[in-house]
NUVO-524445 format. One line per field, with one value per residue (C-alpha): residue in three letters; chain; y, z, x. Coordinates in Angstrom, 3 decimals, padded with zeros to 6 digits. Layout:
<nodes>
marlo (ALA_...)
mardren (A_...)
py (Y_...)
pz (Z_...)
px (X_...)
</nodes>
This chain:
<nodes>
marlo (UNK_UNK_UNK_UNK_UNK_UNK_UNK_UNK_UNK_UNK_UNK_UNK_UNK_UNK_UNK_UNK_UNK_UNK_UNK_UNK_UNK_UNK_UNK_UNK_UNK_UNK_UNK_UNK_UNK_UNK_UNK_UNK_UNK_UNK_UNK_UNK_UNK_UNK_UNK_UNK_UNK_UNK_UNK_UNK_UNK_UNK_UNK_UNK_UNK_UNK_UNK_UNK_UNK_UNK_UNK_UNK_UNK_UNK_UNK_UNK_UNK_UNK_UNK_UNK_UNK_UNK_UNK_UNK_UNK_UNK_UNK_UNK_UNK_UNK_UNK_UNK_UNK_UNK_UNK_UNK_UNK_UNK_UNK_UNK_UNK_UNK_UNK_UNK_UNK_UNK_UNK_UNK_UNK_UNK_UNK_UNK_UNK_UNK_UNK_UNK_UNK_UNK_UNK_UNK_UNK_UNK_UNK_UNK_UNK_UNK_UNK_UNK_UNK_UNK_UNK_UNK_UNK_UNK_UNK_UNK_UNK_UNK_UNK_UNK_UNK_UNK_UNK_UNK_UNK_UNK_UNK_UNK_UNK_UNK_UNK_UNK_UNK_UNK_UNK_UNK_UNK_UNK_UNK_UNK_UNK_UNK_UNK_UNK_UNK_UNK_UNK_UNK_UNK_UNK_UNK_UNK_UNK_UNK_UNK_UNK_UNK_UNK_UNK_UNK_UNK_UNK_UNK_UNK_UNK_UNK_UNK_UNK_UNK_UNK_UNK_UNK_UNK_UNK_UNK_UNK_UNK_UNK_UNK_UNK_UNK_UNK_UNK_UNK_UNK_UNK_UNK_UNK_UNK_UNK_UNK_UNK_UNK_UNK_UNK_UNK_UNK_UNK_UNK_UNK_UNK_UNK_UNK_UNK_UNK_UNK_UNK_UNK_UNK_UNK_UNK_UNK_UNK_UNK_UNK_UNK_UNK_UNK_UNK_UNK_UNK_UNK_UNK_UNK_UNK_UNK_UNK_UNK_UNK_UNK_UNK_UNK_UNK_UNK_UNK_UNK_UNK_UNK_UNK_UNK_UNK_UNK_UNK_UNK_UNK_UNK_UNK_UNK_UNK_UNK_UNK_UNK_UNK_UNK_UNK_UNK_UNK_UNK_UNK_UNK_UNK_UNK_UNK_UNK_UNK_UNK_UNK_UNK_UNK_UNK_UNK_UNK_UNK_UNK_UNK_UNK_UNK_UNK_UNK_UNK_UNK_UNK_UNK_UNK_UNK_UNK_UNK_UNK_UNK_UNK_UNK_UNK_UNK_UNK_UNK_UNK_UNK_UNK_UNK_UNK_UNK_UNK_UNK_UNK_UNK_UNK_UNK_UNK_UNK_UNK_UNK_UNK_UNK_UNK_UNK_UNK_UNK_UNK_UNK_UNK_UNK_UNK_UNK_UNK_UNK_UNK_UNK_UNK_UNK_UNK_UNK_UNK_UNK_UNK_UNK_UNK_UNK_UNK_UNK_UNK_UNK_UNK_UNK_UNK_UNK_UNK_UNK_UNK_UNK_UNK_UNK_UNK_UNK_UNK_UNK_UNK_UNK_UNK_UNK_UNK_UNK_UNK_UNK_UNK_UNK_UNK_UNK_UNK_UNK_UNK_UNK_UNK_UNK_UNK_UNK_UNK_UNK_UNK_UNK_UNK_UNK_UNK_UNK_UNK_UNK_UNK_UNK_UNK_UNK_UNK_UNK_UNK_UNK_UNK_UNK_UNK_UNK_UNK_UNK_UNK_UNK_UNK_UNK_UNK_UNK_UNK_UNK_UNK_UNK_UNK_UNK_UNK_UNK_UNK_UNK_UNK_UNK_UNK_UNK_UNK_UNK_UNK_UNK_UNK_UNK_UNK_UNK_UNK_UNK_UNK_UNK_UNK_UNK_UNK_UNK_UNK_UNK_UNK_UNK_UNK_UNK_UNK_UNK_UNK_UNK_UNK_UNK_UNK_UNK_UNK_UNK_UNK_UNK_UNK_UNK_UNK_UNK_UNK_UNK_UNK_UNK_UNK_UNK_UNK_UNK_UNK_UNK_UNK_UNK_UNK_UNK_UNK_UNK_UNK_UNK_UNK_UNK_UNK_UNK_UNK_UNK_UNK_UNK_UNK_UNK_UNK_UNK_UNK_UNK_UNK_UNK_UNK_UNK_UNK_UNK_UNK_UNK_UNK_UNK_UNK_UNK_UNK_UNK_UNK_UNK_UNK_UNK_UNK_UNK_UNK_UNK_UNK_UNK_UNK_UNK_UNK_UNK_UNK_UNK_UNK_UNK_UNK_UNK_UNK_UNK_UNK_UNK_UNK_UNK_UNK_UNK_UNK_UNK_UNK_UNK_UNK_UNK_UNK_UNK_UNK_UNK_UNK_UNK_UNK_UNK_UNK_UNK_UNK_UNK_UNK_UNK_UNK_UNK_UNK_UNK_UNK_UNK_UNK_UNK_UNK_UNK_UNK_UNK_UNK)
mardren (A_A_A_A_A_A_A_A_A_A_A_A_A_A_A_A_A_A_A_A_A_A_A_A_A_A_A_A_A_A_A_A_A_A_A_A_A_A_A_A_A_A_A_A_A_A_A_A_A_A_A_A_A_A_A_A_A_A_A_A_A_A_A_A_A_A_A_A_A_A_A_A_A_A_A_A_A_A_A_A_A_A_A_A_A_A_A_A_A_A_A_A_A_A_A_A_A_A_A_A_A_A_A_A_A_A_A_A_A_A_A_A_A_A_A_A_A_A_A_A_A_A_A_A_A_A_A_A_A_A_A_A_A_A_A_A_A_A_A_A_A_A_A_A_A_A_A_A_A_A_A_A_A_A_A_A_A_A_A_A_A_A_A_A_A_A_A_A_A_A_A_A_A_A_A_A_A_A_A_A_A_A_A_A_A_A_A_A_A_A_A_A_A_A_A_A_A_A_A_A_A_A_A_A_A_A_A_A_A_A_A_A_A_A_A_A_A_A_A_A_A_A_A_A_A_A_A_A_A_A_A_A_A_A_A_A_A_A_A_A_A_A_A_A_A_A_A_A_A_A_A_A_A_A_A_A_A_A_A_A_A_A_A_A_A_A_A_A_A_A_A_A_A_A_A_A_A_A_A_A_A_A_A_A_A_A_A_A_A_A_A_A_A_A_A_A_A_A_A_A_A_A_A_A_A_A_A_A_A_A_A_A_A_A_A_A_A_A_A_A_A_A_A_A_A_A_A_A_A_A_A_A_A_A_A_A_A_A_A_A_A_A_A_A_A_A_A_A_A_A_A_A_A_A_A_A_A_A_A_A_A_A_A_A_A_A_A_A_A_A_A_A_A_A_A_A_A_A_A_A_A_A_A_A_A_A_A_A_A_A_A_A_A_A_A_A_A_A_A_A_A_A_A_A_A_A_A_A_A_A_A_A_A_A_A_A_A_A_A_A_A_A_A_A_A_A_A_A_A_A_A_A_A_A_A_A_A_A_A_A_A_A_A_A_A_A_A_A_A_A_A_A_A_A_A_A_A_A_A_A_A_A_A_A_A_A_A_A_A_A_A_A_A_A_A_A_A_A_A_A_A_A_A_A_A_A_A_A_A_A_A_A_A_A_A_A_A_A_A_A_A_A_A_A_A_A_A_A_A_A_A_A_A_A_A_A_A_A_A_A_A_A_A_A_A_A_A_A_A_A_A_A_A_A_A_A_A_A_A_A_A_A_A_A_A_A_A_A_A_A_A_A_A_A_A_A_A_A_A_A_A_A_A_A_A_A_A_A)
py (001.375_-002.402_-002.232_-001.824_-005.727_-006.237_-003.569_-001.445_001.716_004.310_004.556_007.370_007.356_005.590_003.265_002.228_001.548_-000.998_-002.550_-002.928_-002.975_-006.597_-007.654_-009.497_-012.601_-014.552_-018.135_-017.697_-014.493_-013.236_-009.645_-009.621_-011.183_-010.026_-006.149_-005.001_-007.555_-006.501_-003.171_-003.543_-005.466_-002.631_000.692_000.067_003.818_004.238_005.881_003.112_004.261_007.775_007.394_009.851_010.158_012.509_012.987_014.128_010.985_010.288_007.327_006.850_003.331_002.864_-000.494_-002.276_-001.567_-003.048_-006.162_-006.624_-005.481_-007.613_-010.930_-010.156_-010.373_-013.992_-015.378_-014.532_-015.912_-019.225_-019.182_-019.485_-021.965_-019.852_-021.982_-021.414_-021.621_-020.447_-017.418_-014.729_-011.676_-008.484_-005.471_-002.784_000.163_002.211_001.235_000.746_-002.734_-003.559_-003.523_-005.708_-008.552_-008.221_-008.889_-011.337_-013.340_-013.117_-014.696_-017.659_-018.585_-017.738_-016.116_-012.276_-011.468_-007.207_-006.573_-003.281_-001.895_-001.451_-004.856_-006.159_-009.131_-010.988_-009.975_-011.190_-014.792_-015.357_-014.425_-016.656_-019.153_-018.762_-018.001_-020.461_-017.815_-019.232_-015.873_-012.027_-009.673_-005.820_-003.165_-001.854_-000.557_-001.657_-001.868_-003.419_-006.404_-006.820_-007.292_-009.927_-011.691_-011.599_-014.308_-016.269_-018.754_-019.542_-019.403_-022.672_-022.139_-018.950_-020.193_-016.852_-013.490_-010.400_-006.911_-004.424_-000.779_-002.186_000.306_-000.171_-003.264_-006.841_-008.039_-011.986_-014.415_-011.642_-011.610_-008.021_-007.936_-005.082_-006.760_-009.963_-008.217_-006.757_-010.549_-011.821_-013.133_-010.458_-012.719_-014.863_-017.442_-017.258_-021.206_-023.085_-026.365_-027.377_-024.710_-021.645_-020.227_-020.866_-018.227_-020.108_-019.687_-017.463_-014.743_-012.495_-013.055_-009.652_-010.038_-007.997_-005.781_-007.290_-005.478_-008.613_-011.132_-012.394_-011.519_-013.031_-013.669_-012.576_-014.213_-013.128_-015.385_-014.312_-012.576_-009.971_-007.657_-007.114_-005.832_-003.305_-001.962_-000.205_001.272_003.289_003.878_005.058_005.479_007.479_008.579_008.071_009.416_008.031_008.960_010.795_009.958_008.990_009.152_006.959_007.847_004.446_002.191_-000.835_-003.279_-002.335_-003.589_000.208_000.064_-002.462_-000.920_002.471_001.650_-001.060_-003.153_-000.608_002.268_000.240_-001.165_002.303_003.336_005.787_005.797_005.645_008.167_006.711_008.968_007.385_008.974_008.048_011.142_012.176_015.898_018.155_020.901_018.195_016.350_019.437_020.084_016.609_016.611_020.116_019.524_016.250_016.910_014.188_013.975_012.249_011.674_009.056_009.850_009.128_012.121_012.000_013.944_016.125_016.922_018.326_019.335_022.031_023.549_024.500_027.423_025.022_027.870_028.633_025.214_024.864_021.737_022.629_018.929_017.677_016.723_013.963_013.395_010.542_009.540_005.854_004.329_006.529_009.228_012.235_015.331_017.804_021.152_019.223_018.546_021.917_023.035_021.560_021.919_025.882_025.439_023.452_023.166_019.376_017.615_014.354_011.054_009.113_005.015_001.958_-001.926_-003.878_-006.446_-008.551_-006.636_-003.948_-001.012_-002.122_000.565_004.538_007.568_007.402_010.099_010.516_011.136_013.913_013.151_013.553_014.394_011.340_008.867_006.511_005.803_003.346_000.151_-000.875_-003.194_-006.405_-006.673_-007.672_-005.604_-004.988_-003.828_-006.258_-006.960_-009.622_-012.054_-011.431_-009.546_-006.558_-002.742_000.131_003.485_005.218_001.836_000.044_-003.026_-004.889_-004.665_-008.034_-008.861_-012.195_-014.828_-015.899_-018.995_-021.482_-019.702_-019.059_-021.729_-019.248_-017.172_-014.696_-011.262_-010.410_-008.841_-010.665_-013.149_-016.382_-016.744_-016.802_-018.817_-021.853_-020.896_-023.040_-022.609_-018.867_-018.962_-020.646_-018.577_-015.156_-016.741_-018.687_-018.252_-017.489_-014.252_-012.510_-010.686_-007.835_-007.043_-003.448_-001.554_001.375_003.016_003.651_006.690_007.210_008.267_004.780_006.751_004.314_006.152_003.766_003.692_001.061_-002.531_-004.463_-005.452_-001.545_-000.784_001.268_000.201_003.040_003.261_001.252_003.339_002.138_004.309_003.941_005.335_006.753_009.188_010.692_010.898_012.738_015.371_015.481_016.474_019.617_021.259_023.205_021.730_018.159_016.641_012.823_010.781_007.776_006.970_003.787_002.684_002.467_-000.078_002.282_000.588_003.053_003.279_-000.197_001.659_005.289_006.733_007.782_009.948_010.188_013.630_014.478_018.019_020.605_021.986_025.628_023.783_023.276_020.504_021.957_020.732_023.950_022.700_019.164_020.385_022.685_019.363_017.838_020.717_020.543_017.170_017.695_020.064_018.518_014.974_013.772_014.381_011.299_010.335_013.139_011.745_011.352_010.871_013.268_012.113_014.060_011.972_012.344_009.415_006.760_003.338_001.861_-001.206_-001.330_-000.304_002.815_001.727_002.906_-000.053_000.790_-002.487_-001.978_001.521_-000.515_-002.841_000.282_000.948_003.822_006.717_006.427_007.237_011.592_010.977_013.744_012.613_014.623_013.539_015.433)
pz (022.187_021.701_018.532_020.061_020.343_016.841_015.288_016.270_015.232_015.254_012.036_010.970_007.009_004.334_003.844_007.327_007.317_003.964_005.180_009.070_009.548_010.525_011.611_015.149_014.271_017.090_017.148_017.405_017.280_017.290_017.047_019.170_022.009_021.632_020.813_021.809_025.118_025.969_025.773_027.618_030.469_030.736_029.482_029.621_029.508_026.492_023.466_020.587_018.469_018.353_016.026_014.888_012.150_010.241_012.927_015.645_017.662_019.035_020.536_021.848_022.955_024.843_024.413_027.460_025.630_022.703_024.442_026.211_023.300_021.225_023.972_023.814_019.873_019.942_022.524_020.469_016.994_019.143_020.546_016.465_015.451_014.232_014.782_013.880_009.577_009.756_006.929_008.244_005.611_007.007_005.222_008.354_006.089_008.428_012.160_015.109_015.474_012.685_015.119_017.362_015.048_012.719_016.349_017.568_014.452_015.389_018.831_017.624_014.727_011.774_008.867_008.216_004.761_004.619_001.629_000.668_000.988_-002.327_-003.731_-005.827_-005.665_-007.926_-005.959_-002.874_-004.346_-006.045_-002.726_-000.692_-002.929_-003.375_-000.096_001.827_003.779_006.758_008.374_006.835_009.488_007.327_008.634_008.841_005.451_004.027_000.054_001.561_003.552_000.585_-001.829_000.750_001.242_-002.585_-002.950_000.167_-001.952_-004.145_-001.113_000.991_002.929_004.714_008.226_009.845_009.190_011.409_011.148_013.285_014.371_013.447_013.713_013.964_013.911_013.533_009.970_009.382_009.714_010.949_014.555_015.913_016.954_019.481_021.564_020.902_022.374_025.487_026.791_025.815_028.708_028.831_029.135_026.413_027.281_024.407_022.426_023.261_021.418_018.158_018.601_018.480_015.040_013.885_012.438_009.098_009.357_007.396_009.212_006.123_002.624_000.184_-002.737_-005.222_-007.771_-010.866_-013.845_-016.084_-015.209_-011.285_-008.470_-007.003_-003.363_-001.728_001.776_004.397_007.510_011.382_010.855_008.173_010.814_011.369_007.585_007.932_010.752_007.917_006.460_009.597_011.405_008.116_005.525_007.186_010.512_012.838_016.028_019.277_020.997_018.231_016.256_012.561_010.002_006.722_004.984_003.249_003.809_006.040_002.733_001.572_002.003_002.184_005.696_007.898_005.902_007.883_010.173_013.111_012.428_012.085_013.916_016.831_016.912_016.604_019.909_017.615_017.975_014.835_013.702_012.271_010.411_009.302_006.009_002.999_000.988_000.790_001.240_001.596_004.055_006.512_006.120_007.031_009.849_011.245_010.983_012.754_015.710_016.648_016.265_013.600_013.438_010.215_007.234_004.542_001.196_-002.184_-004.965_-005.701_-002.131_-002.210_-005.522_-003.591_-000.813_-002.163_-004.215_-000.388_001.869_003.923_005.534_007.552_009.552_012.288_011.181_013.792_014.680_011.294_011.146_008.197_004.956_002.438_-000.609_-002.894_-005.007_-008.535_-009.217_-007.477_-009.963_-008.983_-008.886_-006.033_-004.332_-004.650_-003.945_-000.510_000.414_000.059_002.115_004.568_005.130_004.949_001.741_000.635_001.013_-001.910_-001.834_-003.375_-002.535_-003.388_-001.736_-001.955_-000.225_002.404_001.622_-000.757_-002.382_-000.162_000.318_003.833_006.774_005.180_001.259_-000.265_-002.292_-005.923_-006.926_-009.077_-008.221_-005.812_-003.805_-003.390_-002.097_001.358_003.555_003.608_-000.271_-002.595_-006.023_-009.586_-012.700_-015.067_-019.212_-020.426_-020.653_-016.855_-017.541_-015.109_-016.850_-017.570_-015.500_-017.661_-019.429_-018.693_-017.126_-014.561_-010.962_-009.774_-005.810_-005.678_-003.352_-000.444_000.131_000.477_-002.295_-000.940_001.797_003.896_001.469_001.670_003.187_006.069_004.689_001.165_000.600_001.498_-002.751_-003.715_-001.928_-003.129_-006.469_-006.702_-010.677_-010.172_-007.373_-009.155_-011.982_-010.172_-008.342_-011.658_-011.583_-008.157_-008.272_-007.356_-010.652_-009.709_-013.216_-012.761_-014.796_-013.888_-014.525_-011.920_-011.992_-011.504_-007.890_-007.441_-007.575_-009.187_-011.594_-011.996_-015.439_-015.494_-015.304_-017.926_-020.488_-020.120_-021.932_-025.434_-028.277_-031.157_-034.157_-032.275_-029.309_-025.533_-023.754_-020.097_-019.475_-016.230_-017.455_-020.208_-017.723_-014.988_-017.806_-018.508_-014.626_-014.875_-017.142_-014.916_-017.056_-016.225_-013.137_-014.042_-016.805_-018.563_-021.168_-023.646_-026.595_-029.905_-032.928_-035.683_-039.410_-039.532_-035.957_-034.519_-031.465_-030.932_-027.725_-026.721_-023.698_-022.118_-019.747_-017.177_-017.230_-014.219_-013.834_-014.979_-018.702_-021.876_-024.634_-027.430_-030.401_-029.298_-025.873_-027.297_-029.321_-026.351_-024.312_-026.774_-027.288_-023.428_-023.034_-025.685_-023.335_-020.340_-021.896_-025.058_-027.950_-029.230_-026.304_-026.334_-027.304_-030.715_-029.530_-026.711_-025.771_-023.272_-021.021_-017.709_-016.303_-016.483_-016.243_-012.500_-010.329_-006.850_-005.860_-007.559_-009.855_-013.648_-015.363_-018.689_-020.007_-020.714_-022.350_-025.216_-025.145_-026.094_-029.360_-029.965_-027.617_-023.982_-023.214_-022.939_-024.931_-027.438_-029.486_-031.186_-033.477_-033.629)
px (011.330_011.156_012.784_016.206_015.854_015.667_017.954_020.485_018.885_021.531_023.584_026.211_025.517_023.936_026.982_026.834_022.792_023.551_026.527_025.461_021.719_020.282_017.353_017.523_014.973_013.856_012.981_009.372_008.120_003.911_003.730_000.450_001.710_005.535_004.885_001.519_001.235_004.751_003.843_000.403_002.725_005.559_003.813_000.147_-001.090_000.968_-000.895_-001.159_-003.891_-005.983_-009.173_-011.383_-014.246_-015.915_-018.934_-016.309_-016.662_-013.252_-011.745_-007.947_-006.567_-003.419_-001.331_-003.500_-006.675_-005.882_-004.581_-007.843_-009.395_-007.895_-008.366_-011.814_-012.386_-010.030_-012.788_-015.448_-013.434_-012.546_-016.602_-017.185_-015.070_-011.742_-008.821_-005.480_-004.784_-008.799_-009.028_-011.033_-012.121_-012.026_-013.803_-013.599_-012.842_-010.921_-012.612_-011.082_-012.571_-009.938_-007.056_-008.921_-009.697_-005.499_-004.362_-006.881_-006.572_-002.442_-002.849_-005.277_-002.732_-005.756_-005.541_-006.416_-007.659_-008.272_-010.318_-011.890_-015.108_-015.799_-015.638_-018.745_-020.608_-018.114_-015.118_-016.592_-017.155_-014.013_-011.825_-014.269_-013.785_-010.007_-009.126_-011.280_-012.489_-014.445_-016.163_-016.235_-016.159_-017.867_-018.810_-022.431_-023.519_-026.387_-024.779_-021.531_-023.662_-026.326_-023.295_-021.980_-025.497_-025.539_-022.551_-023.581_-024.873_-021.625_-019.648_-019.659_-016.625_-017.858_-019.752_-020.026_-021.364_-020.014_-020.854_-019.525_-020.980_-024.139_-027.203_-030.828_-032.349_-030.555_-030.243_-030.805_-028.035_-025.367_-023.977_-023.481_-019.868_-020.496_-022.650_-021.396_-017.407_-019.234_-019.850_-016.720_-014.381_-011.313_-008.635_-006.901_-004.480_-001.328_-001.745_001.189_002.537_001.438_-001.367_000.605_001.453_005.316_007.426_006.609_002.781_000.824_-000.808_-002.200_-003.698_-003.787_-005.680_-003.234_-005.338_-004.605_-004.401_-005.568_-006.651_-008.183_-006.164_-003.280_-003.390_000.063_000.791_003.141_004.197_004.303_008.185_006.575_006.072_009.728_011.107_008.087_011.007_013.120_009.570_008.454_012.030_013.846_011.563_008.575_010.912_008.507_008.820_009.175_006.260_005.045_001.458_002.017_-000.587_-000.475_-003.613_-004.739_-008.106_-007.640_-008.399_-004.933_-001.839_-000.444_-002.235_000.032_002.970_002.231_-001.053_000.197_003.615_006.715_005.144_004.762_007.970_009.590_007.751_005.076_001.414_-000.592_-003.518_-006.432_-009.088_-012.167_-013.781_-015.333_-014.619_-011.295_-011.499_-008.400_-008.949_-010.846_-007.494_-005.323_-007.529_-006.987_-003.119_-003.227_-005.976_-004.330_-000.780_000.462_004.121_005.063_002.756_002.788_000.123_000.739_001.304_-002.088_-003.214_-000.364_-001.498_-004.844_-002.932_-001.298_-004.157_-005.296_-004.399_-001.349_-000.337_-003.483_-003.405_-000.661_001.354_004.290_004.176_004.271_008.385_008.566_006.311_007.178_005.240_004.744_002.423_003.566_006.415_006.073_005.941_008.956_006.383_004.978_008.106_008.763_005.360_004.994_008.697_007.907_004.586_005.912_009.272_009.380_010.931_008.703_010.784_009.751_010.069_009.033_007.734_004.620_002.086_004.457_007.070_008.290_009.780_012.296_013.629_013.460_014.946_016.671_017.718_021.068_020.633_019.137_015.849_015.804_011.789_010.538_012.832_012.518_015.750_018.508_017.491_016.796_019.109_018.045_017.432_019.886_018.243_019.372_018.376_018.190_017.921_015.169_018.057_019.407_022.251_023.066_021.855_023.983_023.404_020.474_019.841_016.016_015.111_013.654_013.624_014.801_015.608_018.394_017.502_020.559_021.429_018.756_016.357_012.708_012.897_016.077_017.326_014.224_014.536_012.511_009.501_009.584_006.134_006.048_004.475_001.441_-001.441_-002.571_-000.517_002.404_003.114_003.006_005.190_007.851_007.534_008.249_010.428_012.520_015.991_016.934_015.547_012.342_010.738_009.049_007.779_008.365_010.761_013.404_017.200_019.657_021.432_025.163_024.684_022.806_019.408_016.538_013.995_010.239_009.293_006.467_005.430_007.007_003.513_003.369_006.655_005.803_007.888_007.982_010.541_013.051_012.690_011.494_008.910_007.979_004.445_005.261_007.738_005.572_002.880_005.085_006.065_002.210_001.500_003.673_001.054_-000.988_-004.285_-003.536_-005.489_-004.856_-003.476_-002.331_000.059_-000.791_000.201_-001.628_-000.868_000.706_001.960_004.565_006.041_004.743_003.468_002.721_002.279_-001.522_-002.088_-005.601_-005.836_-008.444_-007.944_-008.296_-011.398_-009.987_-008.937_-011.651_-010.441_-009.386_-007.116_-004.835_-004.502_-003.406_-000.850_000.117_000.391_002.323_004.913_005.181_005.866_009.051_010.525_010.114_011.774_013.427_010.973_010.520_008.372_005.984_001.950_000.798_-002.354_-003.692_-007.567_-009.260_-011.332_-013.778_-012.592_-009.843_-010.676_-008.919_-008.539_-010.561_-007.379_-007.244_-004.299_-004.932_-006.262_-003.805_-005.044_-008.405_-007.580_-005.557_-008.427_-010.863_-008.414_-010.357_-011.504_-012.662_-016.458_-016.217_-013.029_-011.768_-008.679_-006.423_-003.563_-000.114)
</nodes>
């Protein structure tokens, strides 16, 4: 278990985990050549990654396969011109081939860029453009590579054109990575001098899904790797030895939070299952047939989860879940707790973070909140004007800066700001503090509770509404699939709250049914919250990213296409 040489790892309570857990940084450090080659050296049968599809195919790679693997793909990047600082875009959906080139691009020094599938022609230019991207690496599908081909021409930068599990015949212009990796010599020799990449460098580029306007590009140097320690070894509890799934595209950043970086340093192989359609009892079949250990989803898939027959799959293995990206609903806790047997570990962090704020080994979780905060990051709760929040009162989540401000003072696993945006930088950064822009309480137990990004706060009669705690009372209604909680311009009130529901598939709209949501909703949480406005809806508008794009439903003012509003 290399990380023993980062960490101590063994910790009696919570108290001792804050106070006492450090992260070991080493003068240089290159997780490709320091983790994975060190493995492939000492342990070179041992299991890395096990990858499966939909089809059946199958393929499982030990530590020395990926290092060859991964020698192979930097001889054919260096064969094309990728040097180190070189931005390659990587659209791999969830392939294998996708741990070859994160770690390839790691030894030369370059740049790795994941992006998602499901970008559109636009998308594609503006992160070519922004990013300097100098070869996209996609897999084979036909809408995916016309999309690319479609911004070639309003993308100087980009030199080289990749696609990987290519079938049928050659397209123009595009190298075929598979048979252009069969040649390639099997050996790699590590850069040395002012050729290797620093601890300093940056090694990835996420695009962040924006809510408003273009995306921000989030970068994260060569010591990243290490804070994404805490996220698999306390947060998820990966096993040693064990195979740990974190179900999440290779585009996001979600994916080296629980796909490559912490798992491997915590001695646990990672599961990998490649799908387009996320279907629940194909999931459960997965995590039963191969054995997955600990499991990382947001509330969403539980949501599905549990609608299924759990109890008819053998998940013996399964020892750990935890859950992020939104509040988990408490019937779901509950839900899968009596399914199961496992309690869901809820935590928090963003692109431009680790795991920053979790429930850990030694508390007990409270459904819907988040956690106490992680070692490592100094956080508070904060008013607009910077002073410290009551318990129960709102603010912002804000992370303090040590000495030295972002040039030392930055925790291991905190950005390095945003690329080629030095204004924005500074302004996230203003004050000494990192400004998250998301909004919570803290409980007297030291518990934080999300209630939503700051331009999402609802004024109303003098009152402050977070969105995300209307919505979580919304989910406990057995008719509510989805939601999202907005606010509406209202002479009397300033703001009223709006709710637009996607309802289960056993529902019908009906004015009854809104005022039955409404009535719910002002038992589940203080009345004057509950939705004026309930709008039933087939669809809510989201990011690429799947994040609810609340923005464009206040821009709409009035009703969403399929919408049915009712006023109460």
């Amino acid at each position: 278990m290399l990380i023993q040489e980062y960490t101590a790892h063994e910790f009696d309570s919570m108290d001792d985990f804050r106070k006492n857990f450090k992260v070991k940084v080493p003068g240089t450090f290159n997780f490709a050549y320091d983790v994975v080659g060190r493995y492939a050296r000492e342990e070179g049968t041992r299991e890395a990654l096990v990858w499966c599809d939909e089809a059946g195919d199958e393929r499982r790679f030990s530590f020395a396969d990926l290092d060859e693997a991964s020698d192979r793909t930097a001889n054919f990047l260096v064969s094309r011109g990728i040097g180190k600082g070189d931005a390659v875009m990587l659209m791999l959906k969830r392939r294998y081939e996708f741990w070859f080139f994160v770690l390839a691009l790691h030894k030369i020094g370059a740049i790795a860029v994941p992006a998602t599938h499901l970008l559109r022609e636009g998308d594609i230019r503006y992160r070519n453009g922004a990013a300097g991207i100098k070869m996209i690496v996609a897999v084979s599908d036909e809408g995916l590579l016309d999309r690319i081909d479609a911004a070639r021409e309003d993308s100087p930068t980009v030199a080289h054109y990749v696609r990987v599990a290519a079938k049928g015949e050659g397209r123009a212009d595009w190298v075929d990575f598979d048979s252009a990796f069969a040649s390639a010599p099997t050996a790699f020799e590590r850069p040395r001098g002012g050729a290797a990449p620093g601890l300093r460098d940056i090694s990835l580029i996420y695009f962040t899904s924006g809510t408003t306007a273009h995306p921000k590009m989030v970068q994260h140097d060569f010591a990243y790797p290490l804070g994404h320690i805490v996220t698999a070894r306390y947060w998820q509890r990966v096993a040693e030895r064990g195979l740990h799934l974190t179900l999440a595209d290779t585009g996001w950043a979600k994916a080296v939070w629980g796909k490559i970086y912490g798992q491997w340093l915590a001695g646990c192989a990672v599961f990998a299952y490649d799908h387009d359609v996320f279907q629940p009892k194909r999931l459960l079949e997965r995590i039963a047939k191969y054995r997955v250990t600990s499991f990382c989803a947001p509330p969403t898939v539980y949501r599905y989860l549990i609608r299924e027959d759990v109890r008819q799959y053998d998940l013996s293995a399964l020892t750990h879940c935890s859950v992020a990206g939104e509040p988990l609903n408490p019937e779901v806790y509950d839900r899968w707790l009596e399914l199961t047997g496992i309690k869901l570990y809820e935590g928090y962090g963003q692109t431009e973070l680790t795991l920053t704020i979790g429930t850990f080994p030694w508390m007990e979780p409270k459904p819907g909140s988040m956690g106490v905060p992680a070692p490592g990051y100094d956080i508070d709760i904060v008013h607009p004007d910077g002073n410290p929040c009551a318990d129960g009162e709102t603010g912002e989540i804000i992370i303090r800066l040590g000495p030295g401000g972002m040039e030392t003072g930055r925790p291991f696993g905190m950005f390095a700001g945003y690329y080629r945006e030095p204004d924005l930088t500074a302004q996230v950064f203003a004050g000494g503090v990192y400004h998250t822009g998301d909004t919570a309480t803290r409980d007297s137990d030291g518990y934080f509770w999300f209630v939503g990004r700051t331009d999402d706060m609802i004024k109303s009669s003098g009152y402050r509404i977070g969105p995300f705690e209307v919505e979580s009372a919304l989910m406990t209604h057995p008719a509510v699939m989805e939601c999202a909680v907005t606010a509406v311009p209202d002479e009397k009130r300033g703001q009223v709250v709006k709710a637009s529901v996607i309802l289960s598939p056993t529902h019908e709209p009906s004015p009854e049914l809104a005022r039955e949501l409404q009535d719910h909703v002002k038992r589940e949480t203080a009345p004057y919250k509950y939705p004026r406005i309930v709008e039933f809806v087939k669809e809510l508008p989201k990011t690429i990213s799947g994040k609810i794009r609340r923005v464009e439903i206040r821009e709409a003012g009035g009703q969403l296409a399929g919408g049915q509003p009712a006023r109460g």
